[in-house]
C-alpha positions as CSV (number, residue, x, y, z in Angstrom):
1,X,-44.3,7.5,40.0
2,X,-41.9,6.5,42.4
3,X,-38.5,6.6,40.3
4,X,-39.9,9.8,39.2
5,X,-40.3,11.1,42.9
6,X,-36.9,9.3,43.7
7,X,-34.9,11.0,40.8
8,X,-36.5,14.7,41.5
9,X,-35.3,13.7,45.0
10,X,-31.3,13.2,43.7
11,X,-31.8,16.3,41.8
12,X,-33.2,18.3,44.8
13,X,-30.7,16.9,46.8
14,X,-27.7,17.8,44.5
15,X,-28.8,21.4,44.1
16,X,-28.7,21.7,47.6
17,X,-25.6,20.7,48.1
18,X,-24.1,23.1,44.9
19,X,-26.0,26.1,46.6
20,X,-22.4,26.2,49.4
21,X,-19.3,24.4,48.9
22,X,-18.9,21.4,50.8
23,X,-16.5,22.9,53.6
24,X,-19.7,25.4,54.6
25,X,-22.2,22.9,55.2
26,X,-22.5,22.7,58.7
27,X,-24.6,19.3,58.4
28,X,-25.5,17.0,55.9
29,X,-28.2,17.6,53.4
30,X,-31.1,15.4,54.8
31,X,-35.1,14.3,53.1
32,X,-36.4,16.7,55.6
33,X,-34.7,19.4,54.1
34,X,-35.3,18.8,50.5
35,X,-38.8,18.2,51.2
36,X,-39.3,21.5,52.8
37,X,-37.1,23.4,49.5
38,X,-39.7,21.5,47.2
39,X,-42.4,22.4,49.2
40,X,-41.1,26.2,49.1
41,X,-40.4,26.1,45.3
42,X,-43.7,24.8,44.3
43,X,-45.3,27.1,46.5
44,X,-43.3,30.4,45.2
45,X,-43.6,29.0,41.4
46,X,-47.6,29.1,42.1
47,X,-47.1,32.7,43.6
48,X,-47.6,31.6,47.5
49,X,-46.1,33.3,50.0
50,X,-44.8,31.0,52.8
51,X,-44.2,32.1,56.6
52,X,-42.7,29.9,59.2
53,X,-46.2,29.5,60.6
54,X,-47.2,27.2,57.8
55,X,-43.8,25.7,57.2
56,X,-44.6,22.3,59.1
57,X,-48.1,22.0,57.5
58,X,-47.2,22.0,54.3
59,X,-44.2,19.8,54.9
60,X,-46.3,17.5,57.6
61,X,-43.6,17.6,59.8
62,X,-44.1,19.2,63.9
63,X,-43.4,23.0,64.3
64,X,-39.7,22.4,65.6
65,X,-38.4,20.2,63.3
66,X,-40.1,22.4,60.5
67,X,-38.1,25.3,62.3
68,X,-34.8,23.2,62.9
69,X,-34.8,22.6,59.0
70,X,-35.5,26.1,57.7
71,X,-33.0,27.2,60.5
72,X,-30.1,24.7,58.2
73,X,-31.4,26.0,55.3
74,X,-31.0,29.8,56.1
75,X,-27.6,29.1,57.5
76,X,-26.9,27.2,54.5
77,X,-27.3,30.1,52.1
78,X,-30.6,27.7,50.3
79,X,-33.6,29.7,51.7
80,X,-34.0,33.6,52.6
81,X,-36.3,34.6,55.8
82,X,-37.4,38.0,56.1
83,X,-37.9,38.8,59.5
84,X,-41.6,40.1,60.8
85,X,-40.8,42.5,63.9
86,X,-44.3,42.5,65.4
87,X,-44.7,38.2,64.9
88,X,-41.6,36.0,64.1
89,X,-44.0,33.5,63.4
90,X,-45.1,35.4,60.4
91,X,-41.5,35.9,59.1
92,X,-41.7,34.9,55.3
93,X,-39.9,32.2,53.9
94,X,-38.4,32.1,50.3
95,X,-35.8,30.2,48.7
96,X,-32.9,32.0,47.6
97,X,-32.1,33.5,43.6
98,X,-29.6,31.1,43.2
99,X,-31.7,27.8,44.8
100,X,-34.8,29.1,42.8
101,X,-32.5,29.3,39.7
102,X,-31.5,25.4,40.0
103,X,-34.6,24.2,40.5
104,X,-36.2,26.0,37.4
105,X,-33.8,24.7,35.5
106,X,-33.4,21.2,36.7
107,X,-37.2,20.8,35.9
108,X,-36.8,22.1,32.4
């Protein structure tokens, strides 16, 4: 179970780093922030709707570093947060076409 975990992991990681070219990435690609882009494709594959309010619970990481990492992944191009006016905190959190794209067909 743990290679398997490992390889998704290299796979995960790789797509994220495909999604800008290397020059763009303002940091490097870290676990935290291919744990929350798994986190966000299994939850969109099942149909769940993620807002930043649940982010760190269903990554089990605090509320800032959730925030930190989503805020890397926006800037990144990886995941797509559309805004709520009346409660930022409700702001929903996808990943974007092309990151959804590369994990559907890395687990193929």
């Amino acid at each position: 179970m743990l290679r398997l975990r490992t390889a998704f992991s290299n796979v995960c990681r790789r797509l994220l780093q495909s999604d800008v070219a290397a020059e763009n990435l303002a940091q490097p690609v870290t676990s935290r922030m291919i744990e929350v882009a798994q986190a966000l494709h299994v939850r969109q594959s099942n149909g769940e709707q993620t807002s930043l309010r649940q982010l760190h619970r269903i990554c089990d990481l605090n509320q800032a570093e959730a925030l930190n990492v989503i805020a890397q992944l926006e800037n990144e191009g990886t995941v797509h947060i559309e805004r709520d006016i009346n409660d930022a905190f409700e702001s929903r959190v996808t990943l974007s076409e092309a990151a959804a794209q590369r994990f559907e067909s890395a687990m193929e």
